[in-house]
N, C-alpha and C positions, 0 to 999 in steps of 0.2 A: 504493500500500500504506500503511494505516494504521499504528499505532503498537499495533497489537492485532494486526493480520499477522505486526509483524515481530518480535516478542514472542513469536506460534506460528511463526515460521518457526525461531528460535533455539533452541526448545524440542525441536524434531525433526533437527537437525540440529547435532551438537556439532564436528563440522569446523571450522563457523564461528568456534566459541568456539578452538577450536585457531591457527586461522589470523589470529585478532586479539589471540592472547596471544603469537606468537615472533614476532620481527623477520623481515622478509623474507629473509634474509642467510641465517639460520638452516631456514629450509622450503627441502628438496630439489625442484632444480626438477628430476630425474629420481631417481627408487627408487634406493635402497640395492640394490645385485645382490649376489646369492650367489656367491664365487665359481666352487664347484662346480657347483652346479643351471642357475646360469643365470639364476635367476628367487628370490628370496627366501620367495613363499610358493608351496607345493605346490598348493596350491585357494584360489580364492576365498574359501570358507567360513574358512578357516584367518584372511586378510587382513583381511575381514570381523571375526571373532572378534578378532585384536589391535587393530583401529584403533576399536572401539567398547568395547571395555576398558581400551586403555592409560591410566594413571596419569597427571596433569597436575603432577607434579613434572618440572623442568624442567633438573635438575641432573646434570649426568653423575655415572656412581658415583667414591668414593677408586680412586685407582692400585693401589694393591693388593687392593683388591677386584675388580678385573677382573683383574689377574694372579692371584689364587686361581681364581676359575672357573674360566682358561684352564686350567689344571694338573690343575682339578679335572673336566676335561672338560666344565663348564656349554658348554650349546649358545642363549646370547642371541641370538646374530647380530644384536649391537652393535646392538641397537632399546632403548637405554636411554637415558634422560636426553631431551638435546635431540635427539638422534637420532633415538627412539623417535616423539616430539612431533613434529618435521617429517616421517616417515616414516608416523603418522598420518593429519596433515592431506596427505599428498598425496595418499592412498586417498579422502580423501574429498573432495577435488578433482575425481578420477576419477570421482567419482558424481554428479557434477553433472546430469547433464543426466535423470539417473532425474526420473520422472515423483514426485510428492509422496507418492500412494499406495504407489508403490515404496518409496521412501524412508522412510515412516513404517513400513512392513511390516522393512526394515532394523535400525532402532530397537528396533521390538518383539521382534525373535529375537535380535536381537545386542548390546543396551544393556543395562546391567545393570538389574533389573529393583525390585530395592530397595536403601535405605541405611539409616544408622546415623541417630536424630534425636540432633540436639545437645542438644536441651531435656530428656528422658526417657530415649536412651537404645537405645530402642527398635526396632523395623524399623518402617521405613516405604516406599511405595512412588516411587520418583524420581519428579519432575515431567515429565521427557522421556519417558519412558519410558509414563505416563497420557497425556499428550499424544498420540502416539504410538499406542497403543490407543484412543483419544478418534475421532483420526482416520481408523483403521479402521474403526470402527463408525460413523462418519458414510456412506462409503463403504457398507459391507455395507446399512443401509438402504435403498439406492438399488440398488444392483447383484444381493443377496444375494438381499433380503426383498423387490422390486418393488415401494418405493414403501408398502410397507402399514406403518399406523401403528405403531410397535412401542418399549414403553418404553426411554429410552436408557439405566436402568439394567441391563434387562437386558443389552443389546445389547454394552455396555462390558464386563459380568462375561463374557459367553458370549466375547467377543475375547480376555480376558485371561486366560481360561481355557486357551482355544485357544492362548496365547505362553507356558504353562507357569506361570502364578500358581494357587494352589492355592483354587479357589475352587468350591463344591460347586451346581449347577445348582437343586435344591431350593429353598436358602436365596435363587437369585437371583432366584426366578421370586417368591419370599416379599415380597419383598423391591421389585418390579413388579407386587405386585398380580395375577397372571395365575397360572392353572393350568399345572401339573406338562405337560402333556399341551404347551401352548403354551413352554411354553419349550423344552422336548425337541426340537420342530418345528423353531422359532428357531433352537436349535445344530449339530441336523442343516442346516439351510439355509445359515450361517454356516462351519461348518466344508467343507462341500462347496467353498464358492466359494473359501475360502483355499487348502485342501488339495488340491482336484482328485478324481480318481477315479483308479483304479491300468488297468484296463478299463472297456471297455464291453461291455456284449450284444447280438451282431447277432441279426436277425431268424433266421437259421438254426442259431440255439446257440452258436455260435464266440463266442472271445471279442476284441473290435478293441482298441486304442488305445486309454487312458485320455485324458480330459480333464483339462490342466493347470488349479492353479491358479492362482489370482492370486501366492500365496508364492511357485511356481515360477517364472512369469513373469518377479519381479523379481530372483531368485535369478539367472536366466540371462541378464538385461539388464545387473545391476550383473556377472557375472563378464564378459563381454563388454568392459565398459569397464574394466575390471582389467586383462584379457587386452593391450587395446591400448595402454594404459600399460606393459608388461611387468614388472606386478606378482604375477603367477602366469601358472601354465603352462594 
């Protein structure tokens, strides 16, 4: 791996950065349990959602701010500070072994999707998170669209569209040089393979089994290894 891998590999995966900023001492080497439930997060989705959000402040709260919550019935379950931070990186330890398209599909529903720019002020869109949709669309080319040449401006807009960035298909196809008609194709082609189908149509009308998509896939691979870390139920 070059020095240009490991630059995208850091970019799609912010665990790493979690697990080279605390001391080893400090990363649980078994989950935070709930004492009631059993299991600290309800679903995946829920784990997922804190461990691609949490804050990289690394300092537990003042004492008495965690005795106001308490009183005040805040329901943290103690994921703050260094806690929070080792309790992070160890969900995404568990996700180790996802396949990269799994993982960048991770990123893109569950990374935050823009930031504040220092210089102006402004929104802009995170570099992980481009990356991330970069690499889906590498993927959809091959998988999606069979290999046919397809510009990768579109391909990135129609992906980032599809993770919920407000982007209008018109302006994309504008903007790749190709008609309204060809991008529409594109996103229908692109969204099928992520999203799946809910049915299918059998030959005698019924309706069977939908086809999962790729989202799904990894939805159920990454809670799988959640599940066997006894990170959710």
């Amino acid at each position: 791996m070059d020095a240009g891998d490991a630059a995208r590999e850091s970019d799609l995966f912010p665990g790493d950065y979690l697990m080279t900023t605390l001391t080893l001492s400090r990363v649980p080497s078994t989950p935070i349990v709930e004492e009631q439930s059993g299991r600290l997060f309800k679903t995946a989705h829920a784990a997922l959602t804190f461990a691609y959000n949490h804050t990289d402040q690394v300092y537990d709260k003042p004492m008495m701010t965690r005795m106001a919550e308490t009183l005040a019935g805040a329901s943290g379950k103690g994921l703050g500070g260094t806690d929070g931070a080792g309790q992070a990186a160890y969900i995404f330890s568990a996700l180790e072994k996802l396949p990269r398209l799994y993982r960048a599909i991770l990123v893109a529903r569950f990374a935050p999707r823009s930031d504040r720019c220092k210089c102006c002020q402004g929104t802009v869109d995170r570099h992980d998170w481009l990356a991330a949709v970069r690499e889906i669309s590498d993927a959809a080319a091959c998988d999606a669209l069979s290999a046919h040449p397809t510009p990768r401006v579109l391909r990135d807009a129609i992906v980032a569209r599809y993770f919920g960035k407000d982007v209008k298909l018109s302006e994309a196809a504008e903007r790749a040089n190709v008609s309204a008609a060809t991008a529409t194709n594109h996103n229908g082609k692109i969204k099928l393979w992520l999203y799946g189908t809910r049915t299918t149509k059998q030959k005698g009308g019924e309706r069977g089994a939908g086809q999962k998509g790729v989202e799904a896939l990894a939805m159920e691979y990454a809670a799988d290894l959640l599940s066997a870390k006894g990170l959710c139920d």
